[in-house]
C-alpha positions in Angstrom: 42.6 -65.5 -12.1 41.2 -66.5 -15.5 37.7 -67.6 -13.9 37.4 -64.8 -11.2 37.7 -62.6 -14.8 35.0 -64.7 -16.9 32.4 -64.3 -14.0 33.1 -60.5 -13.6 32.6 -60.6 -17.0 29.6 -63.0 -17.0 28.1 -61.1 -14.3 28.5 -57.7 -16.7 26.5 -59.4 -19.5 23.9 -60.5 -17.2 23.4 -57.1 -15.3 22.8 -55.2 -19.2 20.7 -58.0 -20.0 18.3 -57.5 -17.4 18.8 -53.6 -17.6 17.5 -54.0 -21.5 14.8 -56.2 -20.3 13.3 -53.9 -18.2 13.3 -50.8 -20.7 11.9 -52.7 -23.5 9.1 -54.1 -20.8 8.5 -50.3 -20.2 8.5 -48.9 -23.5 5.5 -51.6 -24.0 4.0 -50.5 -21.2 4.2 -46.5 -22.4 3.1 -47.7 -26.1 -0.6 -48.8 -26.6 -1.6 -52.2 -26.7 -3.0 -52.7 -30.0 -6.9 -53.3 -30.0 -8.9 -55.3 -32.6 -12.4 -53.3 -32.1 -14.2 -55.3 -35.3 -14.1 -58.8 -33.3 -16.3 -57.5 -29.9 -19.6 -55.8 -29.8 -18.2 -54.5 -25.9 -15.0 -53.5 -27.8 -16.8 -51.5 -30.2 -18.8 -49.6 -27.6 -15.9 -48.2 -26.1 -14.5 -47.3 -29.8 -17.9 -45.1 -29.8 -17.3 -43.8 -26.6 -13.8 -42.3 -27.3 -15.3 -41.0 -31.1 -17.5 -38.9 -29.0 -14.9 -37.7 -26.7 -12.8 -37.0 -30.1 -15.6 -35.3 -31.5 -16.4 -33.2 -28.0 -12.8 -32.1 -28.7 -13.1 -31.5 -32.2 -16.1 -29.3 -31.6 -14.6 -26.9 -28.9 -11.7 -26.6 -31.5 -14.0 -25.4 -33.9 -15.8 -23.2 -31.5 -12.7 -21.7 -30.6 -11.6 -21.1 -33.9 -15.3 -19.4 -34.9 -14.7 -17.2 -32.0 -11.3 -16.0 -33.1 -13.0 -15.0 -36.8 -15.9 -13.8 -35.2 -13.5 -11.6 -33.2 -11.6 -10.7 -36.0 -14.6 -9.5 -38.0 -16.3 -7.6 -35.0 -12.6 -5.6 -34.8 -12.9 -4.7 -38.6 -16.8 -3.8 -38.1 -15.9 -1.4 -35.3 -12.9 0.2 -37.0 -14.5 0.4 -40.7 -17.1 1.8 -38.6 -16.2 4.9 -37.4 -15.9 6.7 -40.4 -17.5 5.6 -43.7 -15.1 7.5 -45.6 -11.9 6.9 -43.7 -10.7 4.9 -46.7 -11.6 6.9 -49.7 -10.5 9.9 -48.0 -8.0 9.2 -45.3 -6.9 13.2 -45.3 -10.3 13.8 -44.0 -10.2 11.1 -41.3 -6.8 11.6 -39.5 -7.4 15.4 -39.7 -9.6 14.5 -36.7 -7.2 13.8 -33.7 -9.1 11.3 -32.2 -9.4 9.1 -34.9 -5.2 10.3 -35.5 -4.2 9.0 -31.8 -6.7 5.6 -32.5 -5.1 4.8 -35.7 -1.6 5.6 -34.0 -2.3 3.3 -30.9 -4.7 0.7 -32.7 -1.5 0.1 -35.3 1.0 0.4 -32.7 -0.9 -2.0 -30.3 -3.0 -4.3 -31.5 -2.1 -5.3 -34.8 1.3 -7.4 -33.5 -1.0 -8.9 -31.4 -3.7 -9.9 -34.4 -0.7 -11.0 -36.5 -0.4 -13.8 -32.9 -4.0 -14.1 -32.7 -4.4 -15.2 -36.6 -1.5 -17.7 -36.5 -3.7 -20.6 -35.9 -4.8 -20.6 -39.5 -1.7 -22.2 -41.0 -3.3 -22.7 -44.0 -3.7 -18.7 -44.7 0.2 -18.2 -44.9 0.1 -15.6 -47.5 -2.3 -13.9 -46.1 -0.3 -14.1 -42.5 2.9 -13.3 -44.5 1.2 -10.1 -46.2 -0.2 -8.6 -42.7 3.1 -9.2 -41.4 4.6 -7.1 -43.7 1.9 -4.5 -43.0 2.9 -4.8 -39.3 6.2 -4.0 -39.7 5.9 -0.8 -40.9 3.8 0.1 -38.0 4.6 3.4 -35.8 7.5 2.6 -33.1 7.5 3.2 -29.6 9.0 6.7 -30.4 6.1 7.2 -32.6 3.3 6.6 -30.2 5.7 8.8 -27.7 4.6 11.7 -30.2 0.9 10.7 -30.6 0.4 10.9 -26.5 2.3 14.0 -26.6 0.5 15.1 -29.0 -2.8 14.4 -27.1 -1.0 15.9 -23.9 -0.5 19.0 -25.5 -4.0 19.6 -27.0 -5.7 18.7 -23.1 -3.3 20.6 -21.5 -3.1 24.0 -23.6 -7.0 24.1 -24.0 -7.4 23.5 -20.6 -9.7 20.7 -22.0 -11.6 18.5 -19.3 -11.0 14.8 -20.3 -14.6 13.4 -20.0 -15.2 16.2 -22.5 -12.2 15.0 -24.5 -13.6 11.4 -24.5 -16.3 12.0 -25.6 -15.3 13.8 -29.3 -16.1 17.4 -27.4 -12.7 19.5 -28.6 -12.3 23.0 -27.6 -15.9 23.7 -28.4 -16.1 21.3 -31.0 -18.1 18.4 -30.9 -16.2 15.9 -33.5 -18.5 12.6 -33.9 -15.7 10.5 -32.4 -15.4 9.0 -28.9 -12.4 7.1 -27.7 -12.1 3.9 -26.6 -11.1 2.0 -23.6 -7.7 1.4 -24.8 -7.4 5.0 -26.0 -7.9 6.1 -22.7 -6.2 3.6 -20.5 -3.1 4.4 -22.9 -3.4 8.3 -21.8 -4.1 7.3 -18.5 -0.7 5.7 -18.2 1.1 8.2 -19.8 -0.3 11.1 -17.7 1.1 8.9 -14.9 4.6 9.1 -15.9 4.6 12.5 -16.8 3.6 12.9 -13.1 -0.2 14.5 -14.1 -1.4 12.7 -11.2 -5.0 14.2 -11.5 -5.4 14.2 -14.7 -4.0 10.4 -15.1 -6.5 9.4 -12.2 -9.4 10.9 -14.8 -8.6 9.1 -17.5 -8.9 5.7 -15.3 -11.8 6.9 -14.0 -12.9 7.2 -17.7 -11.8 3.9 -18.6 -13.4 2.4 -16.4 -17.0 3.8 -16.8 -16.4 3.2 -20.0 -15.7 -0.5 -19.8 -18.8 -1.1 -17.9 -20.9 0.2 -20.8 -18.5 -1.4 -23.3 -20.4 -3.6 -26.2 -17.7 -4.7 -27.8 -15.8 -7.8 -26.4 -13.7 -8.0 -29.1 -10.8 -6.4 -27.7 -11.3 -7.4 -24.2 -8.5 -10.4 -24.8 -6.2 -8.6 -25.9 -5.6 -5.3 -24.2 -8.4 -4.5 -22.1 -7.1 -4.3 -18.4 -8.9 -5.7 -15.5 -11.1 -3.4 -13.7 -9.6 -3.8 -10.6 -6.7 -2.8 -12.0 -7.9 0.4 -13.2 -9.2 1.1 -9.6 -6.1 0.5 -8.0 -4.1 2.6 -10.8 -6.9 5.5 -10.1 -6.2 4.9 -6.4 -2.5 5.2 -6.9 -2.6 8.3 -8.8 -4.7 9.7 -6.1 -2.4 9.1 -3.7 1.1 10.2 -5.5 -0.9 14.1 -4.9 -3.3 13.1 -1.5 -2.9 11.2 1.6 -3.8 7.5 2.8 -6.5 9.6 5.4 -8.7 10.2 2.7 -8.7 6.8 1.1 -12.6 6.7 1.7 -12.8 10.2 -0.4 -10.7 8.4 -3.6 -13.0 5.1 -3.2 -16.1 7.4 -3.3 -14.9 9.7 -6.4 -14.8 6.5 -8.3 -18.1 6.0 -8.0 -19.3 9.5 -9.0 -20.1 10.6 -12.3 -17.4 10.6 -14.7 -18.4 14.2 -15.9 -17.6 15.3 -12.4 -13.9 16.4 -12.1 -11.9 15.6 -9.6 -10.8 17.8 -7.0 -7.2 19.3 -7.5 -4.9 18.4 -4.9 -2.1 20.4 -5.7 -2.3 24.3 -6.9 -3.5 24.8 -10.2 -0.1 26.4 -12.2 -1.0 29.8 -14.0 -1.6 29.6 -17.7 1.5 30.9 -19.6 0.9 33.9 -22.3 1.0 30.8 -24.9 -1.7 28.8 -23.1 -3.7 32.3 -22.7 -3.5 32.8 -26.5 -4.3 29.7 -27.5 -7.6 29.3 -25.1 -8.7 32.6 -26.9 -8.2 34.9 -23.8 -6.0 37.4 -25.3 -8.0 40.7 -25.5 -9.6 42.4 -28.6 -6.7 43.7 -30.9 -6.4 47.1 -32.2 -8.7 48.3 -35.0 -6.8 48.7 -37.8 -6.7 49.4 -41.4 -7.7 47.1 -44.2 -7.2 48.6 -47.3 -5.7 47.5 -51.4 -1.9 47.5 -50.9 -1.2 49.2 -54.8 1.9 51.2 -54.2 5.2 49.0 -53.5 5.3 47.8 -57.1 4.4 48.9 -60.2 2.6 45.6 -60.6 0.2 46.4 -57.9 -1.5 49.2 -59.6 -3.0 46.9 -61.9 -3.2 44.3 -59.4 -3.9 45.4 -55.7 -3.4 42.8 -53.0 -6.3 43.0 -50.0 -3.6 44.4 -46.8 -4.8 44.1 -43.7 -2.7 45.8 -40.6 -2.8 43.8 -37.4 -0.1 45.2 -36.1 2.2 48.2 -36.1 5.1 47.0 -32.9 5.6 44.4 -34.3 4.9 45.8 -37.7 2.6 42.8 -39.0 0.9 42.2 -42.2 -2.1 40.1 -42.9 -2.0 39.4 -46.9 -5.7 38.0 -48.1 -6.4 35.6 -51.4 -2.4 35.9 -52.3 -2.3 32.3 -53.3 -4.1 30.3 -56.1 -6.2 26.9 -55.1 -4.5 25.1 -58.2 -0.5 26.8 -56.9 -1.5 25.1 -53.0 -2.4 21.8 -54.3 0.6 21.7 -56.6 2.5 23.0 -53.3 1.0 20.0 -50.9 1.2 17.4 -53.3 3.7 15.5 -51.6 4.6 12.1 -50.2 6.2 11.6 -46.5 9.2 10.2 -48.0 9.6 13.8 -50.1 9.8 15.3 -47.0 12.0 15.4 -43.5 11.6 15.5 -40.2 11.1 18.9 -38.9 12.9 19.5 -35.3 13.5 22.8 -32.8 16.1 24.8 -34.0 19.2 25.5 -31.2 19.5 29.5 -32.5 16.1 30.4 -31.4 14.5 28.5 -29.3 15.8 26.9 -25.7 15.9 23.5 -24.6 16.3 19.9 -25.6 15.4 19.4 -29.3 11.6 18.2 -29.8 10.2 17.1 -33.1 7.9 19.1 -34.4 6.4 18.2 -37.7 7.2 17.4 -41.5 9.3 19.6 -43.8 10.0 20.0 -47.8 12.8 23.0 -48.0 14.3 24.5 -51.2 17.2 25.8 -51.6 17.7 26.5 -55.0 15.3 28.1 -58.1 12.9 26.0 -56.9 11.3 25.8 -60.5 8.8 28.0 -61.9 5.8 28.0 -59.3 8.3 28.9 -56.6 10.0 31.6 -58.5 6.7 32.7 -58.8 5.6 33.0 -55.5 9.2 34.6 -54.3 7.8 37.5 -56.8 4.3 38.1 -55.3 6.4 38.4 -52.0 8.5 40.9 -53.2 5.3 43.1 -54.8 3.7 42.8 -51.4 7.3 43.8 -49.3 8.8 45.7 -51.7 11.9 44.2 -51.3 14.4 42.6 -53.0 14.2 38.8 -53.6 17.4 37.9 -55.2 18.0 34.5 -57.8 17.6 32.3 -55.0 14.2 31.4 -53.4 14.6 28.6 -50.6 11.4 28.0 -49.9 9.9 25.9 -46.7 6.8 23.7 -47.1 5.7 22.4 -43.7 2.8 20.2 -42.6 1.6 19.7 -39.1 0.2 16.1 -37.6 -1.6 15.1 -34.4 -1.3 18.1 -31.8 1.6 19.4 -33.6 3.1 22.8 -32.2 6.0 24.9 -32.7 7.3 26.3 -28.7 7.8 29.9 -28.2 10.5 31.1 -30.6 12.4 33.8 -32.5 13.1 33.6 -36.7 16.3 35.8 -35.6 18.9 34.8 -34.6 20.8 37.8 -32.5 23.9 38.3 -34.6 25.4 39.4 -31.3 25.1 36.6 -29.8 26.5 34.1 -33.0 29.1 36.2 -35.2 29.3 33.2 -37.6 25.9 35.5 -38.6 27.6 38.5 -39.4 28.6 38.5 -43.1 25.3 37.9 -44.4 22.8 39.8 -41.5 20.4 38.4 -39.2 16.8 37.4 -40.9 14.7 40.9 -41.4 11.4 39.9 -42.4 8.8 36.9 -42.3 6.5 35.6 -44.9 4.1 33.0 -43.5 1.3 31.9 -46.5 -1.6 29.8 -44.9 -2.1 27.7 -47.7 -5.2 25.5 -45.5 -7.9 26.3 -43.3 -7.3 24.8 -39.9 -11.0 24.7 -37.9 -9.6 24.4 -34.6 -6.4 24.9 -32.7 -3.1 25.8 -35.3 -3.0 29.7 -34.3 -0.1 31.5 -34.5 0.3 33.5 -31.8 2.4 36.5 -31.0 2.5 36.1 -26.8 4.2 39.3 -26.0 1.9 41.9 -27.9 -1.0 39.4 -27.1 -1.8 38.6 -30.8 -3.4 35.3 -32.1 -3.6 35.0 -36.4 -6.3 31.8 -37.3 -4.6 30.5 -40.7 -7.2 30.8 -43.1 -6.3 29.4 -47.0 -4.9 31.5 -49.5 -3.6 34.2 -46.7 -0.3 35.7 -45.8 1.1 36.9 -42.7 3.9 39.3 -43.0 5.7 41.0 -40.4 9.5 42.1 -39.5 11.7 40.6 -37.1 14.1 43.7 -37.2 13.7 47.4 -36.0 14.9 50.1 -38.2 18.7 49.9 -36.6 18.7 46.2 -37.0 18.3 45.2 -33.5 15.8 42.3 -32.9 12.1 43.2 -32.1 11.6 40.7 -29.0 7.9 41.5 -29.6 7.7 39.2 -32.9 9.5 35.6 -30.8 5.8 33.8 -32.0 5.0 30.2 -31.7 2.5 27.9 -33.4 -0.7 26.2 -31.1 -1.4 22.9 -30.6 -3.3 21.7 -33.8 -7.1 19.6 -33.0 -8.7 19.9 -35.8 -7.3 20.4 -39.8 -4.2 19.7 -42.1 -2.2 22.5 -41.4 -0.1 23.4 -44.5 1.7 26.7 -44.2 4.7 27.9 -47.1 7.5 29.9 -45.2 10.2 32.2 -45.8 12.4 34.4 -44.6 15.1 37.5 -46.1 18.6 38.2 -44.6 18.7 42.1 -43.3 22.1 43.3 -45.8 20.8 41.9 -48.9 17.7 44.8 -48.1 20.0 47.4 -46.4 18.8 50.4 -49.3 15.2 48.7 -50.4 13.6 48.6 -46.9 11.3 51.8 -45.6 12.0 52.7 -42.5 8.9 52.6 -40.7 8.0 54.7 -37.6 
């Protein structure tokens, strides 16, 4: 028993013996032999030969890395490029929406994928840790949501054809700015999931020309789609409106000229009264009166405001040169942290709540300036202002809007209303030019108002008995072109039961 037990035993040993022979002989064979070059001419040769394999190597490491900063440099180039004063005046450079909707997409897009692209420097960590930082407070998803929207909105009110819009031609105006490849492969897929099948298929179309004459490779490995993909994306969109019979009519509009627009497969839907306004095609208003408003105030006789009537139902006010150039840039002189998001309100307008654009309100005195300007709207209305001012400053961004909409709120319809009265009257100051788009437009008595600086439009909300005027529901046009800074406030209909005229 003992020796069938020491040759088990003897056996184990001999088995993990052999077993650790074999690894270590196999280790040796994975680990190189070590090579004394210095004692052999032939020995030496091959040293040589695997230097200039090392330095083949070595050189396309090199070459790859002088691509990368050659890439990196052309990207600056073309940015920097587009505007030579986009960063001592970046007002004046996002006030143009395509250079708004590049910046948005550009930041949203490609940076992250820079920050990758730059990582092979590891001896530039700061400079990696410092654009990282920069990166993260890059628009979100949400945020480019808004800036294709926003583009949305400005082709689709202005009935805009989007080989115009490419190439910087707005509404008429002809901005210096064409967009690039990813701009428009960006719209292009958005129009696609709003179901915009024909207008999607014209912006692939338009990337596509476009990336035939592109000169910049730069961005072509990083976000520049194949163009096969583009044509079967153009074919697709064709098809979600068309029919797989006229396949050979899709493949030949790809090869006409992108200025050509494509045929509409589906009826073209009639322009609301909004669209109407905003393309310009309401008809002439009535000639009114201009005149010097000196009579609501003893003030004004020394003073007289320049009135101009553009309406009488709706009983609507255009005030001219009411505020001061140094009172607007104390007004605007704001950061985006001073200020709140801006959103549809549920009492007077329909639907799901949409941003809209960024708002400063005050609800108190307001300080001197405001206190101020609550006076000069109580020598133009004659009414009665109160202590408290509450004051609205608002600022408009990339196709920004405001949907069709009452300022009251039908007291009828919400009691909580009732002790203090349903909003009477509307002051609206202008307090920047806006170019192009940024209209406010009255849609039921066909009336469109161009803000113009230092203005004020003035109307009433309210007839005589306190009943809403549906007439005065107003809403605010896509903006293109501008900053569009307007100061707003409105006065509750009891607080001016014995100081408003009855007009007729």
């Amino acid at each position: 028993m003992f020796l069938r037990s020491l040759n088990i035993v003897l056996l184990s040993l001999t088995f993990i013996l052999l077993t650790t022979l074999c690894e270590t002989e196999e280790i040796e064979e994975d680990k190189p032999k070590e090579v004394i070059y210095s004692n052999s001419i032939r020995a030496l040769s091959e040293l040589r030969e695997i230097e200039n394999s090392y330095l083949e190597h070595l050189a396309s490491y090199v070459s790859s890395l002088s691509k990368k900063v050659e890439n990196l440099r052309t990207f600056i180039d073309s940015v920097t490029g587009r505007n030579l004063n986009s960063k001592t005046d970046p007002i004046q450079y996002v006030s143009n929406p395509l250079n708004s909707f590049g910046l948005v997409r550009r930041s949203h897009e490609d940076w992250p994928k820079f920050i990758a692209y730059t990582k092979i420097f590891e001896n530039l960590t700061v400079e990696n840790e410092e654009l990282q930082k920069l990166v993260n407070r890059t628009p979100s998803a949400d945020d480019m949501r808004e800036a294709l929207l926003g583009m949305h909105r400005i082709e689709h009110f202005y009935d805009l054809k989007s080989s115009d819009m490419a190439n910087g031609l707005l509404a008429g105006e002809l901005l210096g700015t064409r967009m690039t490849v990813p701009d428009c492969v960006a719209l292009a897929d958005f129009m696609y999931n709003q179901s915009e099948f024909r207008r999607s298929a014209e912006w692939y179309r338009l990337a596509l020309s476009a990336l035939n004459e592109l000169q910049n490779s730069t961005a072509i490995p990083f976000h520049i789609p194949n163009p096969d993909d583009l044509r079967k994306k153009f074919i697709m969109s064709r098809l979600q409106e068309g029919s797989i019979n006229n396949l050979s009519d899709y493949l030949m509009e790809l090869t006409q000229d992108r200025e050509i627009p494509l045929i509409h497969l589906r009826p073209n839907p009639t322009p609301t009264a909004i669209e109407r306004g905003c393309r310009g095609e309401f008809p002439p208003g009535p000639q009114l009166v201009c005149r010097y408003n000196s009579t609501t105030t003893p003030f004004m006789r020394i003073a007289p405001l320049k009135e101009e009537e553009i309406s009488r139902n709706p009983m609507i006010w255009l005030y001219h040169d009411v505020i001061y150039d140094s009172e607007i840039a104390q007004l605007t002189n704001m950061t985006r942290k001073e200020m709140t998001q801006g959103t549809t309100n549920n009492y007077t307008t329909s639907g799901q709540v949409s941003r809209l654009f960024h708002v400063k309100v005050t609800d108190d005195d307001g300080g001197k300036l405001d206190k101020t300007l609550v006076n000069r709207m109580a020598d133009i209305s004659g009414l009665d202002v109160g202590n408290s001012t509450s004051l609205a400053r608002i600022n408009y961004g990339l196709g920004s809007y405001f949907p069709e909409h009452s300022d009251y709120v039908d007291i009828k319809n919400h009691p909580e209303f009732t002790e203090e009265g349903d909003r009477l009257m509307t002051f609206l100051f202008y307090l920047t030019d806006v170019p192009v788009g940024g209209s406010t437009i009255f849609p039921a008595a066909e009336l469109a108002i161009q803000p113009k600086k230092g203005s004020a439009l003035f109307w009433y909300n309210l007839h005589n008995d306190g009943e809403p005027n549906p007439l005065t529901r107003h809403a605010v046009c896509p903006m293109i072109m501008g900053n569009r800074w307007v100061l707003v406030k409105s006065m509750l209909n009891y607080e001016q039961m014995f100081t408003k005229p009855c007009y007729k």
